[in-house]
FISE-725313 format. One line per 2 residues: number of its first residue (from 1); their letters; for each residue y, x, z of N, C-alpha, C, CB. Coordinates in steps of 0.001 Angstrom, whole numbers. Atoms other than C-alpha are relative to their C-alpha. Glycine has a CB too. Layout:
FISE-725313
NUM	A	Y:X:Z:Y:X:Z:Y:X:Z:Y:X:Z  ...
This chain:
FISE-725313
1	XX	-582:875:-996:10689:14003:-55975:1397:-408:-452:42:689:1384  -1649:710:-396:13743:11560:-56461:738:-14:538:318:-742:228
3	XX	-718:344:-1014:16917:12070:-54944:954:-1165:-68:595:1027:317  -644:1124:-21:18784:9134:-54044:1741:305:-202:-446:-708:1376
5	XX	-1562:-30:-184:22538:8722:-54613:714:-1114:218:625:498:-1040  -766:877:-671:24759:7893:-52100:1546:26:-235:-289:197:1311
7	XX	-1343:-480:177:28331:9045:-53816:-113:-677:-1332:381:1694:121  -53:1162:1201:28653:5943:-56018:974:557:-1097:635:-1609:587
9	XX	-1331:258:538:32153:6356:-56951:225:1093:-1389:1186:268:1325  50:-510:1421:33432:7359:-60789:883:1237:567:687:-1093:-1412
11	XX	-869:-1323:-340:34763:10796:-60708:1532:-116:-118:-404:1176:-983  -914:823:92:37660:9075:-62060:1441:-1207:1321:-959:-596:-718
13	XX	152:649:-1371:37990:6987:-58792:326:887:1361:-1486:-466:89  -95:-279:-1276:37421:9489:-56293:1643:939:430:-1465:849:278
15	XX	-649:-71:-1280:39627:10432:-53650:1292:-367:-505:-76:1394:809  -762:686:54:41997:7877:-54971:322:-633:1543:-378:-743:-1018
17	XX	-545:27:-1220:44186:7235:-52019:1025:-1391:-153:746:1514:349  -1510:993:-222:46832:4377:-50984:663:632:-319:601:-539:1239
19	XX	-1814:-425:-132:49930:6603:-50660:-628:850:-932:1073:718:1632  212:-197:1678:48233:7771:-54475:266:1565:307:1302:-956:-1343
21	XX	-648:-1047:130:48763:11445:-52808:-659:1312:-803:333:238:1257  604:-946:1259:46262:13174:-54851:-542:-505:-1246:-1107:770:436
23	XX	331:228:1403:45762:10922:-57554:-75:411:-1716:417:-621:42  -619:-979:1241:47406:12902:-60226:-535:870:-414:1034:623:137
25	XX	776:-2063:467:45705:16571:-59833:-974:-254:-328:-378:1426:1200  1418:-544:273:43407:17542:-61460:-644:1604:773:42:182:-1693
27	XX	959:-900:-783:42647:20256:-59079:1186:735:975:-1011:1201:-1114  -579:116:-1141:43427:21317:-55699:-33:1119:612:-439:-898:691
29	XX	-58:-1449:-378:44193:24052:-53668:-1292:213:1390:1858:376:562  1133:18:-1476:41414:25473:-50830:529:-793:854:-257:1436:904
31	XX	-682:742:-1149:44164:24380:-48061:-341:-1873:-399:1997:521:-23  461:1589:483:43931:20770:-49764:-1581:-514:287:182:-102:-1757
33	XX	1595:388:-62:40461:20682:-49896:-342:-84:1697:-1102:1391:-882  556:-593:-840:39816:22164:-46632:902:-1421:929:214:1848:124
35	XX	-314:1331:-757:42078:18967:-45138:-566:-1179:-1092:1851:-168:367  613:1620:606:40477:16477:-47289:-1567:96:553:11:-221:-2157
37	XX	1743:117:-726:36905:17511:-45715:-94:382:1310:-1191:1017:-690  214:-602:-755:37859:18828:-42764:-596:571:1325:414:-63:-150
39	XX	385:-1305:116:36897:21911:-42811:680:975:-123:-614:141:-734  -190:-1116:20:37698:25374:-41999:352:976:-1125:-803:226:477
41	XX	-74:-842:1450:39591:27218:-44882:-733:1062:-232:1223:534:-293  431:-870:-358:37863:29773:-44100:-1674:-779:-658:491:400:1604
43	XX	1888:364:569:34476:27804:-45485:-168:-210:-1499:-733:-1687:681  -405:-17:1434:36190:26719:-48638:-29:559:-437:709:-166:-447
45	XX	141:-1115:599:36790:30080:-49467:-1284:278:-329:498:905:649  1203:-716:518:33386:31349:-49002:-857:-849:-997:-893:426:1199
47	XX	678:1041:694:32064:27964:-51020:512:494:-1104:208:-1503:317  -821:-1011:1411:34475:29598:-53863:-876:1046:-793:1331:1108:643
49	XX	1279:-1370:282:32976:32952:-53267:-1395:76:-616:-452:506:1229  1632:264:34:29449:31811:-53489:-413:-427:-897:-574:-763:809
51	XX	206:1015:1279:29691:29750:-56642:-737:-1507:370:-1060:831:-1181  593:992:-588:28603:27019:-54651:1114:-1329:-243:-344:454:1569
53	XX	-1079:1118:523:31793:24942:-55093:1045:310:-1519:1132:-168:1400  -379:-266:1514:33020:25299:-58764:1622:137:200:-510:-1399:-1189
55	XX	-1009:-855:84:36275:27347:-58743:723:752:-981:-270:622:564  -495:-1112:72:38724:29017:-60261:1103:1138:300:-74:-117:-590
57	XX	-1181:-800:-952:41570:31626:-59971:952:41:-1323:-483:1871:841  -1431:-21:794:45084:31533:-61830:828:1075:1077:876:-1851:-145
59	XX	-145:-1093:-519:45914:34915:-60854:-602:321:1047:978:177:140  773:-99:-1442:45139:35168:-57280:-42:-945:712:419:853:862
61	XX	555:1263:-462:44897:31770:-56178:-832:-998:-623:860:-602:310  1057:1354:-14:42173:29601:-56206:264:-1041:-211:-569:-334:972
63	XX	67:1321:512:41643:26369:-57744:-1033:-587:36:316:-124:-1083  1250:1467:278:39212:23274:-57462:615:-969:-674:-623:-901:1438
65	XX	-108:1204:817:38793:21221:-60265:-597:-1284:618:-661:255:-1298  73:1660:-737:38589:17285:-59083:-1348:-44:-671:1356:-1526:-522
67	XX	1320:319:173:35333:17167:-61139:-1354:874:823:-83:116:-1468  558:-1172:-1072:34053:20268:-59335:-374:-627:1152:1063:1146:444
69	XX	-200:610:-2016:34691:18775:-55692:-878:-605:-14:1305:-1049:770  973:760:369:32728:15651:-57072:-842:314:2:-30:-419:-762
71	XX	1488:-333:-471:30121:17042:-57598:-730:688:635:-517:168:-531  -164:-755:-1699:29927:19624:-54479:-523:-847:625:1489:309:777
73	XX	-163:399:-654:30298:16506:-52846:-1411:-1040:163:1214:-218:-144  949:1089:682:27782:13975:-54584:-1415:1157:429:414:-444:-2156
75	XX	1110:-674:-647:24981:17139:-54452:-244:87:1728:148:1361:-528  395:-21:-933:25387:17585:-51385:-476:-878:1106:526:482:140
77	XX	106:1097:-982:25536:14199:-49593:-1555:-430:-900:1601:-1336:77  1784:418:422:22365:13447:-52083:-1101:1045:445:-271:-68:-1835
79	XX	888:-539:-269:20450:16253:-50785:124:631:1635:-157:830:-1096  -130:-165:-1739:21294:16065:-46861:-777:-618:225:1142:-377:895
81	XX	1088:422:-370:18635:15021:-44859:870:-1323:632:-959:1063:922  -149:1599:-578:19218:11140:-43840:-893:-500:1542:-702:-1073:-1381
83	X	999:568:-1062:18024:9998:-40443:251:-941:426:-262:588:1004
């Protein structure tokens, strides 16, 4: 079975903003994330935990790579049920 994709945009592209405020990083902190989807830091984390959202740690804080997120984001909106 084919899944369709609805997360056009070049990884390059995404979550290019007007006021350009995360254009730069290449990777973001849970708190960041967790207001760019929001969502509960508290979910981010366990998406960390889980290997479900591609992570890493520079000592004891957590990191999401911008290509990571992407594609978190892209799987998942391509394999949500559509009604």
């Amino acid at each position: 079975m084919k899944t369709q994709t609805f997360l056009k945009l070049d990884v390059d592209d995404f979550l290019s903003t007007p006021s350009n405020e995360w254009d730069r990083q290449i990777a973001f902190t849970p708190k960041e994330v967790s207001q760019m989807l929001s969502v509960p830091l508290s979910t981010i984390y366990d998406l960390c935990y889980n290997g479900r959202l591609k992570a890493f740690k520079i000592g004891t804080h957590w990191r999401i790579h911008r290509k990571g997120l992407y594609e978190f984001l892209k799987h998942s909106i391509d394999t949500s049920i559509v009604l």
